[in-house]
N, C-alpha and C positions, 0 to 999 in steps of 0.2 A: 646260563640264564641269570637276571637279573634277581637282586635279593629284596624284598620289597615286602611291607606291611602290609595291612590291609587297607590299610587308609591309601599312599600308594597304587594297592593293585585297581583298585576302585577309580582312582584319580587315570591311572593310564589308561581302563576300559574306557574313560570316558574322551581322553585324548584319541583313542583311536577310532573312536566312530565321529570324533568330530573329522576328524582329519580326510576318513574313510568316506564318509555319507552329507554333503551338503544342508543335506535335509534335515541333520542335527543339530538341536538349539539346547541349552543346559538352562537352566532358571530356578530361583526359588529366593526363600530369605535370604541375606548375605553372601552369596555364592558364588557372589561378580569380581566385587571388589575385597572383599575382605577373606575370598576364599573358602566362604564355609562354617560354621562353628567347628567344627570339625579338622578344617583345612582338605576335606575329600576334593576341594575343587581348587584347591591354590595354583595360580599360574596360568589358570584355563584362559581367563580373562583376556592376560594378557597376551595370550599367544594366538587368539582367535577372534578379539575382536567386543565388546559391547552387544552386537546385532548377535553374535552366536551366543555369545554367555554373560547372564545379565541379574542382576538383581531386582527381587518384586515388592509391593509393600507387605506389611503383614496382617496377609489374607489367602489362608492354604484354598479358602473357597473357589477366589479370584486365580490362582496359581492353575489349581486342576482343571476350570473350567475354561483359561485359555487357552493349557494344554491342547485339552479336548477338541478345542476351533480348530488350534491348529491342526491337528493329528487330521482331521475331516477332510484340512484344505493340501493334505499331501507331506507334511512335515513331522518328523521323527521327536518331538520333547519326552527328557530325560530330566524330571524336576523333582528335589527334594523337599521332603517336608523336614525341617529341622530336626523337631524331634517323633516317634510313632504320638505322643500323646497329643500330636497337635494337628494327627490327624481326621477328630472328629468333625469339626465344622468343614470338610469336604468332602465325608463320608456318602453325601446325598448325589453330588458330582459324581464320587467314583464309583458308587452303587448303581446310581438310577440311570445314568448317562453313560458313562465311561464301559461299565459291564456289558450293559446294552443294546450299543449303536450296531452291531451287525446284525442282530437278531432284526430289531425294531425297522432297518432300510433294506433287510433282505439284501445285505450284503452289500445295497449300495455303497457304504462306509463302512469302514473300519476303525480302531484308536489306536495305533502303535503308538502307546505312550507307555515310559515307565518311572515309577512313582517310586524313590529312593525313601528308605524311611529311618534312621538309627534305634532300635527296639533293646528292651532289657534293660536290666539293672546290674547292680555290682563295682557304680561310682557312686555311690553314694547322693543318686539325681533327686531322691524324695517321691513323692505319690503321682507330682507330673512331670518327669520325666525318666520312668522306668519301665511304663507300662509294655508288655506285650500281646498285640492285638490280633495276634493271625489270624485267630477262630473267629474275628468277625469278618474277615473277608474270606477265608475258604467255602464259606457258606453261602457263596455269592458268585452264582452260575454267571462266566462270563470273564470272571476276573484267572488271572494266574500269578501263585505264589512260592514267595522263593526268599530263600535264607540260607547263607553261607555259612562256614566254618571256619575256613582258611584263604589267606590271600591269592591263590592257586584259583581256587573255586570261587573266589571274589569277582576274578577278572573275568573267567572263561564263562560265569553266568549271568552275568552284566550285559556283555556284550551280546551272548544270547537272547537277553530280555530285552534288549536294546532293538534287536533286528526283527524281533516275535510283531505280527502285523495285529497283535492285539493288547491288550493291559497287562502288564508285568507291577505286581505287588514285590521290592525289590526292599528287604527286609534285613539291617544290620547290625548284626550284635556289636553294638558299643564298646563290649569289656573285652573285644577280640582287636577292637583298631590297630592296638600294637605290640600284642602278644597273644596267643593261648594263656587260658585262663584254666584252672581244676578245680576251682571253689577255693582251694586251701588260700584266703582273703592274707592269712599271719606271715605267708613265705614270701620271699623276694617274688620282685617279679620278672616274670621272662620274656623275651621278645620273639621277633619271627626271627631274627637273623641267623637263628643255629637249629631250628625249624625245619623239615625236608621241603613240608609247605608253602616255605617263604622262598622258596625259588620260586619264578616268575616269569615266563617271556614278554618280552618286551612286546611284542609285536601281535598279529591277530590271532586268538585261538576262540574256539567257543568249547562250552562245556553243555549238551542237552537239557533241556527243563524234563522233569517228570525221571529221573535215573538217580537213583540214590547211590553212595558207594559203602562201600562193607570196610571200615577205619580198624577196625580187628576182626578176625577171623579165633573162631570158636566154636564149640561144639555142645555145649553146658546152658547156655541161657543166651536170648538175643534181648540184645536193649535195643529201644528207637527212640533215637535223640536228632536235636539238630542246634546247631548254631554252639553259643555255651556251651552248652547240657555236654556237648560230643566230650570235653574234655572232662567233666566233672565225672561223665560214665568210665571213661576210662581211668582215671584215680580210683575210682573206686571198684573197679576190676582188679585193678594192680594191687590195691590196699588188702580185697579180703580172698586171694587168690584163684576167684571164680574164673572159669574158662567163656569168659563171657564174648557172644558173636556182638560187637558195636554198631550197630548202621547208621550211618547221617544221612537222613532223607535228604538234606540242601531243598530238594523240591516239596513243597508241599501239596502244590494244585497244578500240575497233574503229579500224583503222589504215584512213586513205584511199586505196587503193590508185586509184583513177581517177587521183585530181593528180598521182602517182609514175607511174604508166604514159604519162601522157599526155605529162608532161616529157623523160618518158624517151626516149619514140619521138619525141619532137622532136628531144634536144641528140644522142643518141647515145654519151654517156658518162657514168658516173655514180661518185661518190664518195658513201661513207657516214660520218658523224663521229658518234663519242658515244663520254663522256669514260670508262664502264664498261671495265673488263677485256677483252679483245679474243675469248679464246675463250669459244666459245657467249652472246657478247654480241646485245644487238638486232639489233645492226649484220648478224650472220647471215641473220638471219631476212628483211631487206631488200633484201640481197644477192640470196638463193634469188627473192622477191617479183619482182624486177627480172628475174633469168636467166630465169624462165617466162614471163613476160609480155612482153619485151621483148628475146629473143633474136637475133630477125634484126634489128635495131635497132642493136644494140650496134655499137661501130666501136672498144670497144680493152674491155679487163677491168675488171670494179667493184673501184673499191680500196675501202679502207676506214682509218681511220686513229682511233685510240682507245688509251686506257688499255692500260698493260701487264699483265701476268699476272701478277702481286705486290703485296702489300699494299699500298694506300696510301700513300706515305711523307712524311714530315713534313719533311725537311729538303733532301729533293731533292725537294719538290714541284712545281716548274716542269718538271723533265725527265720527271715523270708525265704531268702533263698536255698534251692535243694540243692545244699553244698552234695560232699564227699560222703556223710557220714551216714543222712537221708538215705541216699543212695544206696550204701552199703546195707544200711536193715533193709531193705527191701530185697535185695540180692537174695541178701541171706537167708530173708524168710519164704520169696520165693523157692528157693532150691531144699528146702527143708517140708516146705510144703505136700 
């Protein structure tokens, strides 16, 4: 297999549906000619043509609500918003329209559109462009969402999302483009290429929406992380020797509740990390997930540990984010518990 980032595995998922499915169109801010801010799309352009992959003005409104025509009249778009924090002025698009066209035509129509987004902080983007939004669309019957870890699970749910006959929330940790990430901000940094993750196939796979995978196996404490977080749980497993079970949802909506319950009534305690704002973050909704399903189970309180309740910020951004060490007290306090 090929060795490949995530920027990369994203870029081929999307070579191969173009290639694969007529019906697929790429579109967004810079994404034609200049390849992306990012460069997720360098090349597409030119290997496919203007009419498949093109460039729009800047208006996420005008983006999603073409999408959405399109998608109506039979056609697969695959369009990014540049950054997540820019996707509020087409949140009315993707809520009120995009969510739900089957419900409202009784199935006349469907939207197989997926809506690529870069999410999270950890480059130093500032207050608008770090934010992470998920919890405002899990909460939004209709839509489906999804966040990677690795360029592995880049490609195989992409393409998945790609082929789903309805809205894919397709959500990317930035500070993973081209490496794993552990919080530790002061150490080199590392890439995919020595990675087991950053093998890649070239050619078509898919990976199921709503199936989480278990990144450590443990018996002492389950953590639910996704995206970042996955690596930053694992430093901090490693750091303060806990036997700790890891699971990275990848899916959020439809969320695997089997692998979460099942871990759960094994270790007996559980931590939730995600780098979002803390109130009415996912991390709630996991919490609740856990307490119903796994009450007599429990052997001390689900923490949870995430982003503050205030903007972004640029120059204290290590004390934003729930590095290694966050992590670790909460570990610890849980199992002391």
């Amino acid at each position: 297999m090929a060795r490949m980032t995530m920027i990369e595995a994203i870029r081929s998922a999307m070579d191969v549906m173009l290639e694969r499915d007529p019906r697929t169109v790429i579109f967004g801010e810079d994404v034609g000619y200049f390849g992306g801010v990012f460069r997720c799309t360098a090349g597409l352009q030119d290997k496919y043509g203007i009419e498949r992959v093109f460039d729009t003005p800047i208006n996420e409104s005008a983006i999603v609500g073409m999408a959405i025509g399109m998608a109506a009249h039979g056609m697969r778009p695959c369009v990014e918003i540049q950054f997540a924090d820019y996707m509020f002025p087409a949140y009315d698009q993707i809520t009120q329209e995009a969510a739900r066209i089957r419900h409202r035509s009784n199935e006349d129509f469907t939207c197989p559109i997926t809506i690529r987004m870069p999410t999270g902080g950890g480059i130093f983007g500032g207050q608008t462009h770090s934010q992470s939004p998920e919890a405002l669309f899990t909460h939004v019957a209709g839509l489906k969402v999804v966040q990677p870890s690795t360029p592995y699970d880049a490609k195989g749910l992409l393409i998945a999302a790609m082929e789903e006959p309805d809205p894919v929330i397709f959500l990317e940790p930035k500070r993973l483009y081209n490496g794993p990430f552990d919080g530790h901000h002061e150490a080199k940094a590392s890439g995919w290429a020595g990675h087991p993750a950053g093998e890649v196939p070239e050619g078509h796979y898919t990976i199921p929406l709503g199936k989480a995978e278990i990144r450590r196996a443990g018996s002492a404490l389950t953590i639910l992380a996704y995206g970042t977080m996955v690596y930053v749980a694992e430093a901090a497993a490693r750091e303060t020797g806990i036997d700790a079970e890891i699971i990275d949802l990848r899916s959020l909506l439809p969320l695997d509740r089997d692998t979460i319950v099942a871990s759960v009534a094994k270790t007996g305690r559980c931590v939730v990390i995600h780098e979002a704002t803390r109130t009415s973050g996912f991390g709630a909704e996991l919490i609740a997930e856990v307490q119903e399903a796994c009450f007599y189970h429990l052997e001390a309180p689900i923490a949870r540990v995430t982003g503050w309740d205030a903007p972004y910020p640029h120059a204290q951004e290590w004390d934003y984010f729930p590095g290694p060490a966050r992590v670790a007290r909460a570990l610890i306090e849980t199992m002391e518990a």
